[in-house]
C-alpha positions as CSV (number, residue, x, y, z in Angstrom):
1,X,-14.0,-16.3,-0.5
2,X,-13.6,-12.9,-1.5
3,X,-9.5,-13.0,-1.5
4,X,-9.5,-16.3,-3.4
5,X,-12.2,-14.7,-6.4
6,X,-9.8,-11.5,-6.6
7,X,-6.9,-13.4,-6.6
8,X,-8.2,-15.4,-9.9
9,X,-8.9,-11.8,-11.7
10,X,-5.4,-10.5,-10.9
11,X,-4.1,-13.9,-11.9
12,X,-5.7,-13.0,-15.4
13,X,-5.2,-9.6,-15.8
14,X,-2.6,-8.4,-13.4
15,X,0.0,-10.1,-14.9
16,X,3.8,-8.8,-15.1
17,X,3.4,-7.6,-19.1
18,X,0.4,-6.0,-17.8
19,X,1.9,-4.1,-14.6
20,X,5.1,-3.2,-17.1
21,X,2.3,-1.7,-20.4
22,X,0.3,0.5,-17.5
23,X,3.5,1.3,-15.7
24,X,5.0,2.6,-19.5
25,X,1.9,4.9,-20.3
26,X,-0.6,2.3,-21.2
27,X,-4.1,2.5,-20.5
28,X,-5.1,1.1,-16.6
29,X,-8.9,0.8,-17.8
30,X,-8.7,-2.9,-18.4
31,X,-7.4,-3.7,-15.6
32,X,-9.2,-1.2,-13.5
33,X,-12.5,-2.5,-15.0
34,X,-11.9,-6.1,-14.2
35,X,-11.6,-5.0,-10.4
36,X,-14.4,-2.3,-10.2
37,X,-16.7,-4.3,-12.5
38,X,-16.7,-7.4,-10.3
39,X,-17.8,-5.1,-7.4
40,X,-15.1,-5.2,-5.5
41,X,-15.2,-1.5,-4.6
42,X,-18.0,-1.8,-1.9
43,X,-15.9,-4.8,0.3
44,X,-16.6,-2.3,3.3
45,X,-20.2,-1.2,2.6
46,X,-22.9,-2.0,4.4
47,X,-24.7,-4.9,2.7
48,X,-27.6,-2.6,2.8
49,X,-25.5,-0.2,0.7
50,X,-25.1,-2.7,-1.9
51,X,-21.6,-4.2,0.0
52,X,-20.0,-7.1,1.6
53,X,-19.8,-5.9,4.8
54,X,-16.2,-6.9,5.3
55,X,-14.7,-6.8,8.5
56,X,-11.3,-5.4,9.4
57,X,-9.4,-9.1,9.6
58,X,-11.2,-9.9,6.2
59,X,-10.0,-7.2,4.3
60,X,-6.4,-7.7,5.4
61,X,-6.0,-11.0,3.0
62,X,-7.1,-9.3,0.0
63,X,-4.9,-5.8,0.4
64,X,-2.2,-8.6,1.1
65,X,-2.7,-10.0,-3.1
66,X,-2.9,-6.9,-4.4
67,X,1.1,-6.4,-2.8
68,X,1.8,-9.6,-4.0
69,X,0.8,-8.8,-7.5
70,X,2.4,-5.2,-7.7
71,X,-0.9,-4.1,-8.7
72,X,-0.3,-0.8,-10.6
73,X,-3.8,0.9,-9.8
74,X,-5.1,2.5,-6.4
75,X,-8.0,-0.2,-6.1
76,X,-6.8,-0.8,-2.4
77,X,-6.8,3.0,-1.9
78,X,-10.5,3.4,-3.9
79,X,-12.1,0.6,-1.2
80,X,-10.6,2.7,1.7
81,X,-11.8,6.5,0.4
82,X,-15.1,5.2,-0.7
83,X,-15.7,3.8,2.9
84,X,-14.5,6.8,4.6
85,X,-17.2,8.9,3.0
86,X,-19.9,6.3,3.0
87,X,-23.3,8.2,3.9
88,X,-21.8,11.4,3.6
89,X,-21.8,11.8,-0.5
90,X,-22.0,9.2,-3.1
91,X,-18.2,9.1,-4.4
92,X,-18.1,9.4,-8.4
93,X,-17.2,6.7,-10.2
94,X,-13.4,6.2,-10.8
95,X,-10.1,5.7,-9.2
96,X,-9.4,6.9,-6.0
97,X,-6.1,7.8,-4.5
98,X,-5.1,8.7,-0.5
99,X,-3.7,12.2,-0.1
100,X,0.0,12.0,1.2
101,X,0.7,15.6,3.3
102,X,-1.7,18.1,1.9
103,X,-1.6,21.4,2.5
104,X,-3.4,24.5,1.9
105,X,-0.8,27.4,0.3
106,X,-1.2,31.3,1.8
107,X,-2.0,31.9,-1.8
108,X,-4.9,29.6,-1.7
109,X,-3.6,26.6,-4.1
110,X,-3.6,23.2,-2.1
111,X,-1.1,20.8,-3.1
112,X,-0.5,17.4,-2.5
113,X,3.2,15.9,-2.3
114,X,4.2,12.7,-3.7
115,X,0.6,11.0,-3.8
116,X,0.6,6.9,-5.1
117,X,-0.9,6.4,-7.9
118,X,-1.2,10.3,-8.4
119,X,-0.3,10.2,-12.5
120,X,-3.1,8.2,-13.0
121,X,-6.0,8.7,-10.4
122,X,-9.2,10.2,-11.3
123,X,-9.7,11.7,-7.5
124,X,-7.8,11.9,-4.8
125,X,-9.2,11.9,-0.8
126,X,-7.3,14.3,1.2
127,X,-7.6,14.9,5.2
128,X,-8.5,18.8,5.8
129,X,-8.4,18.2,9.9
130,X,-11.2,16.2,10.7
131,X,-12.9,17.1,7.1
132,X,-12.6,15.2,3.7
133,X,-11.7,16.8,0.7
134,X,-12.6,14.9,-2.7
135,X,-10.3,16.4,-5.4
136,X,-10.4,15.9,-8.8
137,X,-7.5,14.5,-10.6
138,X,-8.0,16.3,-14.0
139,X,-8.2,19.6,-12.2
140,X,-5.0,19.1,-10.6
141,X,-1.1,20.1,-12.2
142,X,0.2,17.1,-11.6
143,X,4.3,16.4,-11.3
144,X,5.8,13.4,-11.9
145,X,8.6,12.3,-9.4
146,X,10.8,11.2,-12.4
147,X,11.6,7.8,-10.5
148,X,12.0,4.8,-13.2
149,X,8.3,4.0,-14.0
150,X,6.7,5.5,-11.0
151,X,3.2,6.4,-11.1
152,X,3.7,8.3,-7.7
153,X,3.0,12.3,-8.4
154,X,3.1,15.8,-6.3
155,X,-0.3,17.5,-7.4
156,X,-1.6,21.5,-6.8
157,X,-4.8,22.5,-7.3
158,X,-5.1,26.5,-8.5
159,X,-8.2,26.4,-5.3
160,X,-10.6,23.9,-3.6
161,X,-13.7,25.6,-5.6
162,X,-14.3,22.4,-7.1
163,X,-13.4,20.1,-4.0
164,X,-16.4,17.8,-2.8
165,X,-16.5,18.3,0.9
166,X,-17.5,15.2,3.7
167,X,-17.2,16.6,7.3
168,X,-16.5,13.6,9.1
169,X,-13.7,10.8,8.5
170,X,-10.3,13.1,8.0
171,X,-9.3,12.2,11.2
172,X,-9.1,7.9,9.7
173,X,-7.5,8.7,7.1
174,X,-3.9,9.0,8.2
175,X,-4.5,5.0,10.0
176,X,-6.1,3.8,7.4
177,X,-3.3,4.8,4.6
178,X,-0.7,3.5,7.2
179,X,-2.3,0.4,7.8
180,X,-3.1,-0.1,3.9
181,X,0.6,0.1,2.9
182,X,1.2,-1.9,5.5
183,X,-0.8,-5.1,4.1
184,X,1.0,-4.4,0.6
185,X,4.4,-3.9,1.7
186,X,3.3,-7.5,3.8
187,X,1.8,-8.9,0.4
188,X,4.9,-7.6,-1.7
189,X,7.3,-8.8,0.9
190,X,6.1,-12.6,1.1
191,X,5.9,-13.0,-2.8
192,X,9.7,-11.7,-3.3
193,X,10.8,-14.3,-0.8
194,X,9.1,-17.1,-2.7
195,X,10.8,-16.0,-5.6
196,X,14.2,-15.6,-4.0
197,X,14.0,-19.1,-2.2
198,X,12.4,-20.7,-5.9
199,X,15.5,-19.0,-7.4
200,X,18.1,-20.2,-4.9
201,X,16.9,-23.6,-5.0
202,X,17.4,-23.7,-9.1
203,X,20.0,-21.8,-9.5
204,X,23.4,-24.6,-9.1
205,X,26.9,-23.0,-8.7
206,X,29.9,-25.0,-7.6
207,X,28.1,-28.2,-8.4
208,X,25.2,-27.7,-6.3
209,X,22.5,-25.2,-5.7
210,X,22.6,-21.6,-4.6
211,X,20.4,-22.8,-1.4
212,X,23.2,-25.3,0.3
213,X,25.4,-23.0,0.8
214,X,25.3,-21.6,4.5
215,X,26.0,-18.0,3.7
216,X,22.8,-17.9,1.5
217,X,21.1,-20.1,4.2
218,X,21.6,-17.6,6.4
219,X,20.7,-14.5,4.2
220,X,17.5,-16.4,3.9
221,X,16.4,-17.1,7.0
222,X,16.7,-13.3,8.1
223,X,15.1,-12.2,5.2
224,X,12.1,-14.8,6.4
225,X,12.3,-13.6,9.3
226,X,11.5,-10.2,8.5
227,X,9.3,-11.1,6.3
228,X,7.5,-12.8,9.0
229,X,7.4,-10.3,11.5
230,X,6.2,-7.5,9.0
231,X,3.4,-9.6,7.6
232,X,2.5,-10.4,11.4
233,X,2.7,-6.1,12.4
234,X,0.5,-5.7,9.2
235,X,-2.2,-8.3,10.1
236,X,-2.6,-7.0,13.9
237,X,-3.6,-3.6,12.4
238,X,-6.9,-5.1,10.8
239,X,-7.6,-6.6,14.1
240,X,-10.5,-5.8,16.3
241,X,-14.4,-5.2,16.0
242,X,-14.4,-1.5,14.5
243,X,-14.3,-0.8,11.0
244,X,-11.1,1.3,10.7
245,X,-7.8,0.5,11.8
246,X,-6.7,2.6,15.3
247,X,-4.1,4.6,14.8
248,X,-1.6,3.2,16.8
249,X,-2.2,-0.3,15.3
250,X,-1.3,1.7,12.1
251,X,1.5,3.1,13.0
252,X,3.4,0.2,14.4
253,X,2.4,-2.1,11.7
254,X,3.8,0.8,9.2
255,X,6.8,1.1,11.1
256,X,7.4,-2.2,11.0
257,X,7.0,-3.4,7.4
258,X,8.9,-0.1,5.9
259,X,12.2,-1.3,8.2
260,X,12.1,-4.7,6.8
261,X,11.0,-3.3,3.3
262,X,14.6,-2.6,2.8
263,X,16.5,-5.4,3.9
264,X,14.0,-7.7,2.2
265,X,14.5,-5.4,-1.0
266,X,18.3,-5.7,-0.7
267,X,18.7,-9.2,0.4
268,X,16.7,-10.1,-2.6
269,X,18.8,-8.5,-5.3
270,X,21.9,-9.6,-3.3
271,X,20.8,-13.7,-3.6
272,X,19.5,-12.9,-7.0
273,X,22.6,-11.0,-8.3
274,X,22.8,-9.7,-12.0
275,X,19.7,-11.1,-13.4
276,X,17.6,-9.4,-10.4
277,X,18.7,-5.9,-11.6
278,X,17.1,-6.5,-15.8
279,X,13.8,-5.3,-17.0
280,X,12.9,-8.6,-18.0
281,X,13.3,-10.4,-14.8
282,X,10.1,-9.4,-12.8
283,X,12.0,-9.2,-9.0
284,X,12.4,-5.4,-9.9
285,X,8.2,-4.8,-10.3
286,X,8.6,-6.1,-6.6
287,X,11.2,-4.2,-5.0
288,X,10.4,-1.0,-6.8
289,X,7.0,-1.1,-5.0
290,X,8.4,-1.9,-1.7
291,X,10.9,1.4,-2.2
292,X,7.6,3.0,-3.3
293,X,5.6,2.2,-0.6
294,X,7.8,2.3,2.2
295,X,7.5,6.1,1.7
296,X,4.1,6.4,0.9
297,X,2.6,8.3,3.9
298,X,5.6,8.3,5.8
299,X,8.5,6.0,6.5
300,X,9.4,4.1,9.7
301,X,11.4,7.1,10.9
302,X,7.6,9.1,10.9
303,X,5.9,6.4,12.2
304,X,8.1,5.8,14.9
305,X,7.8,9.2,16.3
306,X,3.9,8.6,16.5
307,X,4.6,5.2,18.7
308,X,7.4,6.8,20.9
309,X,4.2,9.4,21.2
310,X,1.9,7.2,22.2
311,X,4.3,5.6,24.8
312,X,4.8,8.6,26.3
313,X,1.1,9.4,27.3
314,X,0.7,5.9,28.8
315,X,3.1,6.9,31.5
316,X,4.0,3.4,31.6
317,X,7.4,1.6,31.4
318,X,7.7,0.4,27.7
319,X,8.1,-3.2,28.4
320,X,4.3,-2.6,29.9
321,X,3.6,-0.8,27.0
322,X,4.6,-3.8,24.7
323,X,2.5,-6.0,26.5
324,X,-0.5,-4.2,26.3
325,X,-0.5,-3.6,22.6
C-alpha cells in the first residue's frame, strides 16, 4: 500500500525534468514537500509515535522506487536517521543525510567526506562510536566533489558545539546506510534494464531489431542476471523480525549490488551506444546514481573485507558459512 501511494507522488513530481532542475541548482522544496507532507517520514515509527510501523521487508519495496526514480533528495536517508534517534530527541524538521566516514580533527573540527546528498541537506546523522551526532547543514563548509551534477559533498564543521547528541544507535548506522544503498542501487539497477531491453527491442538495425541479434542477447541476459542477483542480496538485508538491518546482511547485500552496479552501468551504455551518453536521454540520471552510490559508504572492496571478517570468527569452512547466511 505504502510503495504503490509513493510511487504515484514520484510519478508526479519526481520526474526526469524535475531530477535534472534540482540536480542544476534548483530548489528541492517541492519535491521534498510532496514526500514529507504525505507523511512518509515516520514509515518506521511506532504507530503510537504517529507512524506506520513498517517492518524491515516492508520498507525494502519503497527504498527500491526511490532508486528507480533517481530521486535527487535524501528522503530514504531522512526515514532511516529519524528512526535511529526515535525516543532519544525529536529530530528537526528537514532533510536528513547519513554521515560517510566522519572524523573528529586533533584541532577539534569534525568533517565529513563525500556525504550523499551533502550540498543540499539540512542535517546530517553521523556515528560518534556508539553515539549519534545530529549536525547542522548550514553550520557546515561544505565542498562539492565537482563530479557532473553531483549533489554528493565533503563537509567540516569549525566544532561539535552545536551538534545534537543521542547516545544510543551509532553503532546501526553503518548497516543501515549499507543496506539503504543497497535497495537503491537494486531499485536503479532493475529500471535501467527495462529501459535497455525497451530500447533494444525498438531500436532495428540490419533490418531487424537490436534484440535478435545473439551478441546483444547475450549482453542482456548477464546484465539480468546481475540485476537479479543484486536486487535478491538487497532484499535479504531487510529480512527478519528486528527493526534494523544486521550488519552482515548489510554488508553482503552492499557488496553485492556495488559489483554489479558497474557492469549493469556499462552494459547499459554499451547496448545503448551514442544516444545513452546525451543529456537529453534520461539513461545517464540512472547510471550516474549507480556510480554515485556504489561509493556511498564504501564500495564492494570495503564491504568485502567486513564479510571475509565475519567468516573468519565463525571458524567455519566458507561453503558452511554460505549456507548459514
Amino acid at each position: 500500500m505504502f510503495a504503490e501511494a509513493i510511487e504515484d507522488i514520484l510519478k508526479d513530481h519526481c520526474t526526469p525534468v524535475a531530477v535534472r532542475a534540482i540536480e542544476a541548482g534548483a530548489s528541492p522544496a517541492a519535491l521534498w514537500e510532496s514526500l514529507a507532507g504525505a507523511g512518509f517520514l515516520e514509515l518506521l515509527a511506532s504507530e503510537a509515535e504517529g507512524g506506520a510501523n513498517l517492518s524491515l521487508a516492508e520498507l525494502f519495496p519503497i527504498l527500491s522506487h526511490f532508486g528507480r526514480y533517481a530521486v535527487p533528495v535524501p528522503v530514504a536517508q531522512t526515514i532511516v536517521a529519524r528512526a535511529l534517534v526515535a525516543s532519544q530527541f525529536v529530530m528537526p524538521a528537514g532533510m536528513v543525510t547519513l554521515a560517510a566516514g566522519f572524523r573528529r580533527n586533533t584541532d577539534g573540527s569534525l568533517s565529513c567526506a563525500l556525504a550523499p546528498y551533502g550540498l543540499i541537506a539540512d542535517f546530517v546523522l553521523a556515528n560518534d562510536g556508539d553515539t549519534l551526532l545530529l549536525l547542522a547543514g548550514a553550520a557546515a563548509q561544505r565542498q562539492a566533489t565537482g563530479v557532473h551534477r553531483s549533489l554528493t559533498a565533503s563537509l567540516t564543521w569549525p566544532d561539535d558545539r552545536s551538534a545534537i547528541s543521542a547516545p544510543q544507535g551509532g553503532a546501526l548506522l553503518p548497516a543501515f546506510a549499507a543496506a539503504l544503498h543497497a535497495a537503491l542501487l537494486s531499485g536503479a539497477m532493475n529500471r535501467l534494464f527495462e529501459m535497455t531491453l525497451q530500447y533494444c527491442n525498438d531500436r532495428n538495425q540490419f533490418g531487424k531489431s537490436l534484440g535478435k541479434f545473439q551478441a546483444v542477447q547475450h549482453q542482456l541476459s548477464v546484465m539480468a542476471e546481475h540485476t537479479a542477483a543484486a536486487s535478491i542480496a538487497a532484499e535479504a538485508a531487510f529480512q527478519g523480525t528486528g527493526k534494523t538491518p544486521s550488519l552482515l546482511a548489510g554488508a553482503i547485500a552492499k557488496s553485492r549490488t556495488s559489483e554489479a552496479s558497474v557492469l549493469v552501468a556499462s552494459t547499459a551504455h554499451a547496448l545503448h551506444g551514442a544516444i545513452g551518453v546525451t543529456e537529453e536521454y534520461d539513461l545517464q540520471l540512472l547510471t550516474r546514481r549507480l556510480h554515485e552510490w556504489r561509493m556511498a559508504h564504501g564500495s564492494e572492496a570495503y564491504w568485502n573485507q567486513v564479510v571475509g571478517e565475519h567468516v573468519l570468527k565463525s571458524g567455519m569452512p566458507l561453503s558452511d558459512f554460505v549456507r548459514s547466511v
